[in-house]
C-alpha positions in Angstrom: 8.0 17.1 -16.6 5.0 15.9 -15.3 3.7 12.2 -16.1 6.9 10.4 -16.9 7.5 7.0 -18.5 8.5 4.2 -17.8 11.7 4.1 -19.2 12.4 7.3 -17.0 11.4 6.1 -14.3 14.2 3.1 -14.8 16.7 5.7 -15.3 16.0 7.8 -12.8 15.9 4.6 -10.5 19.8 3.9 -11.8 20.4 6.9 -11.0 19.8 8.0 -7.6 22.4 7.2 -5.2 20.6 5.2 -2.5 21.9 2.9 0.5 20.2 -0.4 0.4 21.6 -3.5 2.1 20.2 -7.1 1.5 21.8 -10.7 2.3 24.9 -8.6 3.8 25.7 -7.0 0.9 25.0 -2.9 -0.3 23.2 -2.8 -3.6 25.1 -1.7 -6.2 24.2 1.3 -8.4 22.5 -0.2 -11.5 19.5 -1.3 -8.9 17.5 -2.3 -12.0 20.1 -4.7 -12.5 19.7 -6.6 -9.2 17.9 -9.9 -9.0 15.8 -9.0 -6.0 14.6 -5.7 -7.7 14.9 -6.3 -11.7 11.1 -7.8 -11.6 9.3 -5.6 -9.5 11.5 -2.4 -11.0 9.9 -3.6 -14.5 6.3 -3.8 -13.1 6.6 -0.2 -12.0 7.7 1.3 -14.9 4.9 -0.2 -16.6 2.4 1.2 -14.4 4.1 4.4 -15.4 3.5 3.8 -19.5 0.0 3.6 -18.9 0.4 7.1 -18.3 1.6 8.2 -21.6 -0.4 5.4 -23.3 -2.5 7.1 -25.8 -5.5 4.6 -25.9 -6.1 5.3 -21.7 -3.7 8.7 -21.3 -7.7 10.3 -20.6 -8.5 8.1 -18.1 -4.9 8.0 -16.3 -4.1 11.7 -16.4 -6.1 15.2 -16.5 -4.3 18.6 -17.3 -3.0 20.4 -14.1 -4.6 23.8 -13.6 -1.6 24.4 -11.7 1.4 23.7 -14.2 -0.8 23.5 -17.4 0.7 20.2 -17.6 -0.5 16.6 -18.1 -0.7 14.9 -15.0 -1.6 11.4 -13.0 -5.0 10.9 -11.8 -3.9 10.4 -8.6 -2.8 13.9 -7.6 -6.3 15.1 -8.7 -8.0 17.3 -6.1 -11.4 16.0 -6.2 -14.2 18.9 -6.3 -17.1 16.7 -7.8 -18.5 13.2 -7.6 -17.2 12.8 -10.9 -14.0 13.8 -10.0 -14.2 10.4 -7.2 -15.0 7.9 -10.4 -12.0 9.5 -12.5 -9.9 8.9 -9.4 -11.2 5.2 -8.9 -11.0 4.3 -12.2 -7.2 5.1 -12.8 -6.6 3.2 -9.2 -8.5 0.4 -10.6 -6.7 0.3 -13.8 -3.3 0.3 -11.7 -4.4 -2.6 -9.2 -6.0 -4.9 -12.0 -2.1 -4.7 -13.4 -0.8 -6.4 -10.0 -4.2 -7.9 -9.4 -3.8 -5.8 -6.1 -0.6 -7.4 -4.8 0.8 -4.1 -5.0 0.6 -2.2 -1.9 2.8 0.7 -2.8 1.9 1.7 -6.2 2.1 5.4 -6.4 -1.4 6.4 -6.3 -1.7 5.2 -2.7 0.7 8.2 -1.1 -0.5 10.5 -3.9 -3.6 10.5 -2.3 -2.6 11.0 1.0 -0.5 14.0 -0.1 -2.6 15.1 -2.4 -5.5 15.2 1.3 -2.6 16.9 3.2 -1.3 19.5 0.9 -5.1 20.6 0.5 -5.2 20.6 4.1 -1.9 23.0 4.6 -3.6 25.3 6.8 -3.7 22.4 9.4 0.0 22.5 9.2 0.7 25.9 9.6 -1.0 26.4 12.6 1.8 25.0 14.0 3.9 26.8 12.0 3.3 29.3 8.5 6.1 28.0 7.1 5.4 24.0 7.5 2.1 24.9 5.5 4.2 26.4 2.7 6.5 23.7 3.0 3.4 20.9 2.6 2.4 22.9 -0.6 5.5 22.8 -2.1 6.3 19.3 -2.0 3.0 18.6 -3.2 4.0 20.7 -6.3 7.3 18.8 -6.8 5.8 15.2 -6.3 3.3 16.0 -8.5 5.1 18.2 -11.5 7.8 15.6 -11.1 5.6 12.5 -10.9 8.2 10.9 -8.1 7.3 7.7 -6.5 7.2 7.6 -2.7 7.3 5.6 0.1 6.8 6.2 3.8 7.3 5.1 7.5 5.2 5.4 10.5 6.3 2.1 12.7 8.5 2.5 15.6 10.7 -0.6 16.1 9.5 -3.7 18.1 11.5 -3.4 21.1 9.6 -3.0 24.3 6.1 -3.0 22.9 4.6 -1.8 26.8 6.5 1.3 27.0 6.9 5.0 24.4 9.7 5.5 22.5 10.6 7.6 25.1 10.8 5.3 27.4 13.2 2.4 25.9 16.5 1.4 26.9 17.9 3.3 24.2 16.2 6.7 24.0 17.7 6.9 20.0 15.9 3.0 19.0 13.0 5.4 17.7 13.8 8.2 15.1 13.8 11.4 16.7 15.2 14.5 17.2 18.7 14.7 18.0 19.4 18.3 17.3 17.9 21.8 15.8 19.9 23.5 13.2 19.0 26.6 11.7 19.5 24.7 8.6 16.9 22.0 10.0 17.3 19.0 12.4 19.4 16.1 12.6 17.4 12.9 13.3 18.6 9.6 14.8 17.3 6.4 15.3 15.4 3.5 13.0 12.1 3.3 11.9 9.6 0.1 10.2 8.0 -0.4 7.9 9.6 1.2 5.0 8.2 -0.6 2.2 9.5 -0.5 -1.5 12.8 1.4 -1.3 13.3 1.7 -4.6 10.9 5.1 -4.3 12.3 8.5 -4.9 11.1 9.7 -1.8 10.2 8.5 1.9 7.5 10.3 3.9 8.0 9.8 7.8 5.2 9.9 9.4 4.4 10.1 13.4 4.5 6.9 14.7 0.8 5.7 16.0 -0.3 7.6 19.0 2.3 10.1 20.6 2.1 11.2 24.3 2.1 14.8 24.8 4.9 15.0 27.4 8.3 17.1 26.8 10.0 14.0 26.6 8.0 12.9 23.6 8.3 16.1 21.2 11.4 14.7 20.2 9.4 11.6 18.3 6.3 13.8 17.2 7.3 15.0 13.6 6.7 14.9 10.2 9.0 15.7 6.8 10.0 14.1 3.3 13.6 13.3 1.9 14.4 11.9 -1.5 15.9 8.4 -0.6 19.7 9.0 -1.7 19.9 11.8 1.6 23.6 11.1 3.4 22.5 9.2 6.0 19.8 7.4 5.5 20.2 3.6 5.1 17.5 0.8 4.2 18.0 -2.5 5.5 16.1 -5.3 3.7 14.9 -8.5 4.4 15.1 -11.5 2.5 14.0 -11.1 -1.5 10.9 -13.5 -2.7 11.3 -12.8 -5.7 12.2 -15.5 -8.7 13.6 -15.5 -11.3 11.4 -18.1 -13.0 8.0 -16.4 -13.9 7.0 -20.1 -14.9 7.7 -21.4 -11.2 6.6 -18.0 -9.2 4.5 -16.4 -11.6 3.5 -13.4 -8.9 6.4 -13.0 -6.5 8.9 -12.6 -10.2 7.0 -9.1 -10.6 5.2 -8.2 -7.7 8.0 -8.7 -4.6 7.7 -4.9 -3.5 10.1 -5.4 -0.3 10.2 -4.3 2.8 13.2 -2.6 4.9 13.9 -1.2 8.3 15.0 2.4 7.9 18.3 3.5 9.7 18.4 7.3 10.1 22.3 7.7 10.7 22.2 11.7 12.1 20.2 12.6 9.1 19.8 16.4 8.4 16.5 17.4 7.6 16.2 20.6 5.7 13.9 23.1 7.1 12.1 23.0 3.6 11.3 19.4 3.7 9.6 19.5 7.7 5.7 19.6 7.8 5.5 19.3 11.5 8.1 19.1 14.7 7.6 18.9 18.4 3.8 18.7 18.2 2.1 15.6 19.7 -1.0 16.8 19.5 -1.1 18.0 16.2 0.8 14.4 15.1 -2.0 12.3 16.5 -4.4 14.2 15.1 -2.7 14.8 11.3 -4.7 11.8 8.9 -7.9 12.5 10.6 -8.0 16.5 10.7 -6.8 16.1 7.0 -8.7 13.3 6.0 -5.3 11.7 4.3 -7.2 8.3 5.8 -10.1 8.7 3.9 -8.4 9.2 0.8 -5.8 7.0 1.6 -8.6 3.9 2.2 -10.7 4.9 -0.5 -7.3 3.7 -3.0 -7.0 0.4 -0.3 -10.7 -0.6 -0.9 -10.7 -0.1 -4.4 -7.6 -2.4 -4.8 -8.8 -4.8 -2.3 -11.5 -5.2 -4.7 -9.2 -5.7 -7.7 -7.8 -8.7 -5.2 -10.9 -10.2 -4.5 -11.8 -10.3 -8.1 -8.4 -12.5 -8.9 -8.7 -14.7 -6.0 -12.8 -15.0 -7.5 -10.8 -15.9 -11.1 -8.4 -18.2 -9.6 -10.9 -20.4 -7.6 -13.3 -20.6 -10.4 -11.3 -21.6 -12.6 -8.9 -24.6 -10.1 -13.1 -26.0 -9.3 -14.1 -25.9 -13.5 -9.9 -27.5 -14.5 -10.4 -29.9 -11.9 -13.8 -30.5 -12.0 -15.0 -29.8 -8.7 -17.3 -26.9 -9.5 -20.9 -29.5 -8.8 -19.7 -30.1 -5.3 -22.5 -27.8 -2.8 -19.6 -27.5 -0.3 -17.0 -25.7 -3.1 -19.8 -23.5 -4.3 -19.9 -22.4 -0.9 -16.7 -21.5 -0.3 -17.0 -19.4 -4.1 -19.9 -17.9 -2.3 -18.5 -16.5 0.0 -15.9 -14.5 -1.9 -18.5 -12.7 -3.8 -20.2 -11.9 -1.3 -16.8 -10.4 -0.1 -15.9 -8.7 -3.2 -19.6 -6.8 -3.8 -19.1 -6.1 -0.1 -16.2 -3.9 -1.1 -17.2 -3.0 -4.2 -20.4 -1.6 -1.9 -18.0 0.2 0.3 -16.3 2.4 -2.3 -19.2 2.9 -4.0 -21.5 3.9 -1.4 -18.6 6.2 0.3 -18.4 8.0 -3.1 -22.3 8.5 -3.3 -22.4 10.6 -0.2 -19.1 12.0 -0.6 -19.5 16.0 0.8 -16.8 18.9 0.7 -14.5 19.1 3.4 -13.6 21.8 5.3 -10.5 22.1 3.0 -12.6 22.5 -0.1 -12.3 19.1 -1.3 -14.7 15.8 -2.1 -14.0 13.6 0.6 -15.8 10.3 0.7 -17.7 9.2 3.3 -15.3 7.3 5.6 -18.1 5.4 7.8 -18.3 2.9 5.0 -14.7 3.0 4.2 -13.6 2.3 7.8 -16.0 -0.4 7.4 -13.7 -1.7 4.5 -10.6 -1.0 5.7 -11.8 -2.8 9.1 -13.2 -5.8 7.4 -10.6 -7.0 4.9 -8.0 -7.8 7.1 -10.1 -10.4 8.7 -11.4 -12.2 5.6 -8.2 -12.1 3.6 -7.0 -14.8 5.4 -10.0 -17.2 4.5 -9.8 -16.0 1.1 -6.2 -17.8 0.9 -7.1 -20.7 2.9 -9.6 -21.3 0.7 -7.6 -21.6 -2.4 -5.2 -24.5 -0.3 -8.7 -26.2 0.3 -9.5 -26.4 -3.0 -6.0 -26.7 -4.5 -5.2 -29.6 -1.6 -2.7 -31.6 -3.0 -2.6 -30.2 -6.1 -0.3 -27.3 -4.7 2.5 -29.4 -3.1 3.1 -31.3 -6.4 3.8 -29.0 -9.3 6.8 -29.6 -11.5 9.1 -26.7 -12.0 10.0 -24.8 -15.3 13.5 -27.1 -15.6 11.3 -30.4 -15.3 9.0 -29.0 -17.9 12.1 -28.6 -20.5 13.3 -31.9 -19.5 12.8 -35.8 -20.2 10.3 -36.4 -18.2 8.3 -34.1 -20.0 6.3 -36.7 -21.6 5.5 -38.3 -18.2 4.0 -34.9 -16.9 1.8 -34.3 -20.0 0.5 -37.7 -19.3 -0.1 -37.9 -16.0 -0.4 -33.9 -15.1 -3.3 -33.1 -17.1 -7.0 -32.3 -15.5 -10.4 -32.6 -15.8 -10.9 -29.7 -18.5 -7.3 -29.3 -18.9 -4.1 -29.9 -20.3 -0.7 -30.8 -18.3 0.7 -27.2 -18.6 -2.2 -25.2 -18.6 -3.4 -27.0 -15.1 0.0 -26.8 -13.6 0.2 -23.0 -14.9 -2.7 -22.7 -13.2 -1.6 -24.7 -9.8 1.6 -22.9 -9.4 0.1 -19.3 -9.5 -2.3 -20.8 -6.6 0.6 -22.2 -5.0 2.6 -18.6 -5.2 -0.5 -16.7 -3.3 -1.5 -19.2 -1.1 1.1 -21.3 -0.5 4.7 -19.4 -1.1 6.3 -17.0 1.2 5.0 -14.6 -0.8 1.5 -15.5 -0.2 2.7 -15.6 3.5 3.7 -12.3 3.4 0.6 -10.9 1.4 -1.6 -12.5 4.1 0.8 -10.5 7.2 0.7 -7.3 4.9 -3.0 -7.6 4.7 -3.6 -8.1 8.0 -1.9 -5.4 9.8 -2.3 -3.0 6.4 -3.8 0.2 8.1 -2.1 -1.3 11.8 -3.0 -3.4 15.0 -6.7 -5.0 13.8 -7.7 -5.1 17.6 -7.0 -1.8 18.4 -8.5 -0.7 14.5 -12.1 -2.2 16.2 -11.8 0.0 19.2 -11.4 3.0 17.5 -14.0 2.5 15.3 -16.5 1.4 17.9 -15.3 4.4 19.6 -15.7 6.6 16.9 -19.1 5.6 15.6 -22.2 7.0 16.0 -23.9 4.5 17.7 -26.3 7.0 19.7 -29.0 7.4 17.1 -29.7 3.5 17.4 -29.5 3.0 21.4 -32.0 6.0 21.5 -34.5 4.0 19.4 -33.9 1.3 22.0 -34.7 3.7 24.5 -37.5 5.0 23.0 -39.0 1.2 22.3 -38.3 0.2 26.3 -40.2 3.3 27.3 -43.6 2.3 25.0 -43.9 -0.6 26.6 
């Protein structure tokens, strides 16, 4: 099949036989139906027609060498520099859709399994036939064009201790038997984010020990959501049905779930990696899935930065604060953000080199830059937008008062500077649902803890840096003197 639509991507959703609980209650099997997934279920399926729109089909697909077939972008295997802009663009083109509030478009684990499937030899050194197996599913994500989710997170229970070590030795997923069909796994992982994929990746979780009695938790497989077994338990829906009144959390409420893996059988097919701790901690690094994986982040953290640029400018011109020294500051400082990441990608791209895998991999010294310094400006980004919305943002009337009788009091006493009522409280409430909402709550906890723990991020890239070259200049300096 290769690059499907939109429209069969909907039916394919209806489809599958999944297990997803939310509010107490299991989803029924026209998901596309339900009022926590309709809006976000639609914004997929347009990302999808931008596939098999003619006007940009060049710059969202390429023809696989593989099946012959026209394919996404996103499964390119990058050979060239160019190869890196044909990749960027079609992530760019995806983000600007969601204006990067989309965290689990299908490019982003495209490109991590896209890294890993180049990298099968990794694999099969623990194993020939989990590097076969890596292969394959590569092939049938890609020639199939599925959507997929993942899950890395043990569950907060005892944060001090391993999974190994917890009251209850099944809280983690793990192991609970070997099968010559596979293994049965058992236990709950977080954070399984948009479950409305075709299939979930589980990843190991964080850093594994290497003692026997943590081989159990080190593994690594796929299984198409609808597998007996596996159930995803939602939290609350933001989403609204009013794209007047929540003009961003209507479409763009991916949702999150814990994962419940209820003796699950895992086909021998489907496993990329069991009972290896060393091999688990060292998987997105040895295969540079992280690179690959940030370089899609950055590029839509740009396409964020670039709205939240939009959406200030235009709340200082309606309301006519724009003169002010103090707001032009605060706009400052989110371009300087955004050609910071912009710089990022760019630069990692420009001294991309071959891995050892035979694929462009960008440099990831500027990317873990990017991926290290967003999560810490995010949040001033949206605080920011309350500053200069201030009140403005707790006084917006709703889509019923608009189509009411007071209608001719908000026109009158609603409008702006260098704006009409509607257009400024248009404006006002997509501020309010990014900065104010629990959506824009949740986008700011998302963005913070995106690639995991921000404190523990820092160390590893202090401890992974190069900083030798620069304290031997200081050397060299002490010793002229």
């Amino acid at each position: 099949m290769a690059v499907r639509s939109g429209s069969e991507y909907l039916r394919d959703l209806d489809r599958t036989k999944r297990e997803i609980w939310i509010g107490g209650r299991r989803v029924g099997q026209r998901i596309t139906d339900h009022p926590a997934f309709s809006g976000i279920a639609k914004s997929m399926a347009a990302l999808y027609d931008m596939q098999t729109d003619p006007g940009i089909a060049e710059e969202m697909t390429f023809i696989s060498p593989e099946s012959g077939e026209r394919t996404g972008m996103s499964f390119l295997r990058p050979r060239r520099k160019g190869d890196l802009e044909r990749r960027r663009r079609m992530i760019k083109r995806w983000a600007d859709y969601s204006s990067g509030f989309l965290g689990r478009t299908p490019d982003y684990l495209n490109s991590d399994i896209m890294a890993m499937a180049s990298a099968w030899k990794f694999f099969a050194q623990g194993g020939r036939e989990y590097g076969e197996n890596i292969k394959a599913f590569f092939a049938h994500v890609r020639d199939n064009d599925l959507l997929m989710t993942h899950t890395l997170i043990n569950p907060q229970a005892n944060r001090s201790l391993p999974a190994s070590s917890q009251d209850d030795p099944f809280l983690a997923a793990r192991i609970v038997e070997k099968r010559r069909d596979g293994v049965v796994v058992r236990g709950a992982r977080m954070l399984a984010t948009f479950p409305m994929a075709d299939e979930i990746i589980v990843f190991p979780s964080t850093v594994i020990k290497s003692g026997k009695e943590d081989m159990p938790y080190a593994m690594a497989f796929a299984l198409p959501v609808g597998t007996k077994g596996l159930k995803f338990l939602c939290r609350e829906s933001l989403s609204h049905p009013s794209r007047f009144d929540h003009p961003m959390s209507h479409s763009f409420d991916e949702q999150d779930a814990v994962v419940i893996f209820d003796d699950v059988l895992v086909p021998k097919e489907r496993i990329f990696l069991l009972e290896d701790p060393e091999r688990a901690n060292a998987l997105h690094e040895a295969t540079d899935a992280v690179v690959h994986m940030s370089h899609q982040v950055a590029v839509r953290d740009s396409s964020k930065t670039e709205f939240f640029l939009g959406l200030l400018s235009s709340i200082a011109e309606t309301i006519g604060i724009e003169q002010f020294q103090h707001v032009q500051e605060k706009i400052a400082k989110v371009i300087m953000v955004l050609e910071t990441m912009r710089s990022l990608v760019i630069a990692s791209e420009s001294e991309a080199r071959l891995n050892r895998w035979g694929v462009l991999t960008p440099e990831f010294r500027y990317l873990n830059v990017a991926r290290n310094i967003y999560p810490r400006l995010y949040p001033s980004i949206r605080e920011t937008v309350q500053q200069l919305g201030a009140s403005g943002l707790m006084s917006l009337p709703t889509e019923g008062d608009m189509q009411s009788d007071v209608r001719d009091y908000i026109d009158r006493y609603y409008v702006a500077r260098n704006a009409g009522a509607e257009e400024r409280i248009r404006l006002f409430r997509l501020a309010w649902d990014v900065a104010g909402s629990s959506f824009g709550s949740r986008q700011e906890l998302y963005e913070r803890f995106f690639f995991g723990d921000p404190v523990r991020m820092a160390g590893a890239l202090y401890n992974w840096y190069d900083k030798e070259p620069y304290k031997q200049r200081i050397r060299e300096m002490l010793h002229e003197w």
